[in-house]
ZALUM-24874 format. One line per field, with one value per residue (C-alpha): residue in three letters; x, y, z. Coordinates in nm, 4 decimals. Layout:
<palos>
rest = [Ala	...]
xx = [X	...]
yy = [Y	...]
zz = [Z	...]
</palos>
This chain:
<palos>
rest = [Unk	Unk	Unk	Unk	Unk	Unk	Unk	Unk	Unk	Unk	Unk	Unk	Unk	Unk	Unk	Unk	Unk	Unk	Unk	Unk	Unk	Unk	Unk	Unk	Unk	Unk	Unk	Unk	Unk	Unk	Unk	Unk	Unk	Unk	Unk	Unk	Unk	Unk	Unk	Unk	Unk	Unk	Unk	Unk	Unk	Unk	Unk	Unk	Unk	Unk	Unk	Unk	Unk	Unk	Unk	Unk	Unk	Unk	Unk	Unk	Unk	Unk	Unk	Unk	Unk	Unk	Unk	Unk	Unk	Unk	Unk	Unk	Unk	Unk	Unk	Unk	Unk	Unk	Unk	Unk	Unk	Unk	Unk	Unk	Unk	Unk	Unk	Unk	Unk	Unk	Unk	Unk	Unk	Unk	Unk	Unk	Unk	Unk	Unk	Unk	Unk	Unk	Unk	Unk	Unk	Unk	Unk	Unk	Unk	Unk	Unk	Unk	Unk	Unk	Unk	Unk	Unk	Unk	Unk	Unk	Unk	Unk	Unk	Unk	Unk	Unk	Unk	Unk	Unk	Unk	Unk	Unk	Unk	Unk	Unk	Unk	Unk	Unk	Unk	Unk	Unk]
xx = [0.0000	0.2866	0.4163	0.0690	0.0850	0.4299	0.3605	0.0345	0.3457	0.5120	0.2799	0.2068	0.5728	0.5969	0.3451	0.4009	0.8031	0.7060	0.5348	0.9085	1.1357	1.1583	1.0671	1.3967	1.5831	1.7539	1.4843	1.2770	1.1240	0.9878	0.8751	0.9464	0.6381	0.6990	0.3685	0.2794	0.5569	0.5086	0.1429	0.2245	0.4868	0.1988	-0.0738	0.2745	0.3269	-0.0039	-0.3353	-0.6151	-0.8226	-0.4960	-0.4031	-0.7358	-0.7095	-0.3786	-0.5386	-0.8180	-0.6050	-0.3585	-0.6622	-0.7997	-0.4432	-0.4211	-0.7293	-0.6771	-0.3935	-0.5526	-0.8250	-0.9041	-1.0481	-1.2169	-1.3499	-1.6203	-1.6317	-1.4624	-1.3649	-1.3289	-1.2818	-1.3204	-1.3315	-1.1240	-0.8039	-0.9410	-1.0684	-0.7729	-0.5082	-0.7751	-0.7748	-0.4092	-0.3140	-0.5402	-0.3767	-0.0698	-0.1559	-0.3499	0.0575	0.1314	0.2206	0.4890	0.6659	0.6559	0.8527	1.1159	0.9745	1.0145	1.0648	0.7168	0.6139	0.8742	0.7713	0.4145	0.4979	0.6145	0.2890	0.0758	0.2162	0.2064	-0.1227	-0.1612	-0.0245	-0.2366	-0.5388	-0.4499	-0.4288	-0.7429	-0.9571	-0.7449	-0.9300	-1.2886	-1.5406	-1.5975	-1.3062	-1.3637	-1.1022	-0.8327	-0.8984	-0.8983	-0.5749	-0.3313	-0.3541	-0.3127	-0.0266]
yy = [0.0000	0.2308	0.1800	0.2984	0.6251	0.6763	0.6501	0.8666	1.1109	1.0817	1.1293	1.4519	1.5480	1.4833	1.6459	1.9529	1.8940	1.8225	2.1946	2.3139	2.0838	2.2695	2.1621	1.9536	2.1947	1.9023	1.6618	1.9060	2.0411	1.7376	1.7559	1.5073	1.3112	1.1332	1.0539	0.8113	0.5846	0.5821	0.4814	0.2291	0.1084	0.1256	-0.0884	-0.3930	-0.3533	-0.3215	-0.4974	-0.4119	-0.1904	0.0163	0.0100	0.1953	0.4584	0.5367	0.5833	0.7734	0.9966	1.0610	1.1668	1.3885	1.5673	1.5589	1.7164	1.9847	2.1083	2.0749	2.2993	2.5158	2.8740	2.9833	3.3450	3.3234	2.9621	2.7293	2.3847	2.0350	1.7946	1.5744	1.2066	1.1628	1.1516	0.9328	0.6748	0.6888	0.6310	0.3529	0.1597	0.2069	0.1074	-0.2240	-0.3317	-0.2905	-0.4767	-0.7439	-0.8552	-0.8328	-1.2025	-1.1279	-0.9289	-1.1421	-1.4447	-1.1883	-1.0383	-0.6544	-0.5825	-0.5793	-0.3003	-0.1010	-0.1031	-0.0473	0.2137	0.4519	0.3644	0.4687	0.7508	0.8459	0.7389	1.0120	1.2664	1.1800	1.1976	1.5492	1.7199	1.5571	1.7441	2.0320	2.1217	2.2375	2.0228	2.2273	2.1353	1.7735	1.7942	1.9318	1.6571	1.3678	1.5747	1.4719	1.0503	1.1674	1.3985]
zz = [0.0000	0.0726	-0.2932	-0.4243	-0.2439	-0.3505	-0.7120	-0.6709	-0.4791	-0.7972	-1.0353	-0.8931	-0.8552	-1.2473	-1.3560	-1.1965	-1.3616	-1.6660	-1.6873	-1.5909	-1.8345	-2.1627	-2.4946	-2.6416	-2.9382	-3.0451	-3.0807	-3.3096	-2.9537	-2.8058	-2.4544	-2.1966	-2.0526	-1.7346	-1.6275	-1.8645	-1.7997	-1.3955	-1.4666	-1.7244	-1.4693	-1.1710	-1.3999	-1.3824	-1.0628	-0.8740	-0.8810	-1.0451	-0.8561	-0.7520	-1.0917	-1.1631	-0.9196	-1.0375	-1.3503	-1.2023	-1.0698	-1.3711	-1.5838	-1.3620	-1.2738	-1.7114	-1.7719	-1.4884	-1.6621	-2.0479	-1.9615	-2.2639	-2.1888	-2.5093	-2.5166	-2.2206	-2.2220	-2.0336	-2.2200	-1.9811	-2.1549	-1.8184	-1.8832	-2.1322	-2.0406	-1.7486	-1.9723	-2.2240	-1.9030	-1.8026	-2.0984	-2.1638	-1.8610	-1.8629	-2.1517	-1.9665	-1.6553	-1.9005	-1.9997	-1.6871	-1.6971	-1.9758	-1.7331	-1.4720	-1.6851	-1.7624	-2.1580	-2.0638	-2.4294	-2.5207	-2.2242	-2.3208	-2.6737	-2.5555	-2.3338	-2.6416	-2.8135	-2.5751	-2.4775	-2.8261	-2.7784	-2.5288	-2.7140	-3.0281	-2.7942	-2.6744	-3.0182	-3.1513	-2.8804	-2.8897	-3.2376	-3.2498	-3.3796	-3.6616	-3.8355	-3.8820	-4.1554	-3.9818	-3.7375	-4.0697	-4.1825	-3.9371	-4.0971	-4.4444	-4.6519]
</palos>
């Protein structure tokens, strides 16, 4: 139980570092995310239900910070990330057994596909749902 409140400790901790570390020049300005890789770390370690809160709680400390103010109008987008970090994450624990006979490989590989994932997720709501071909854009030249 102590290791699940130290991950939700640093989750937190990241998050609020990840506002701080700045974009990477030399990577064609990446930015470092942290988060995803604790929780994706959490959903092998823990047990289910943990693994869910940890979840839980990573969505709602994501879609705190994505809050969109537009004109008068203030855009939550609450849910989403909560249900993407849910889903990714059960995947994750799902092969759980994989890492348990020693096959890391394949969560590390996952791990940089969902937090692409992530990403992906983020600049799809980020455009109005007006533009539905903006949205279609970003899979074709």
């Amino acid at each position: 139980m102590i290791f699940f409140f130290l991950l939700l400790f640093l989750v937190l901790v990241s998050q609020i570092a990840e506002l701080f570390i700045p974009a990477l020049p030399w990577l064609y300005s990446a930015h470092v995310y942290i988060v995803p890789v604790i929780v994706f770390y959490g959903a092998m370690a823990l047990p289910f239900p943990l693994m869910l809160a940890l979840a839980f709680y990573a969505g709602v400390l994501l879609d705190a910070l994505t809050v969109q103010v537009i004109g008068d109008k203030v855009e939550v987008s609450a849910g989403s990330s909560i249900l993407l970090y849910g889903v990714l994450a059960g995947i994750m624990h799902g092969l759980r057994p994989l890492f348990a006979r020693g096959h890391w490989e394949v969560h590390c590989i996952l791990s940089g596909i969902f937090t692409s994932l992530i990403v992906l997720a983020q600049y799809l709501s980020a455009i109005p749902d007006d533009h539905i071909s903006t949205r279609l854009s970003c899979f074709y030249p």
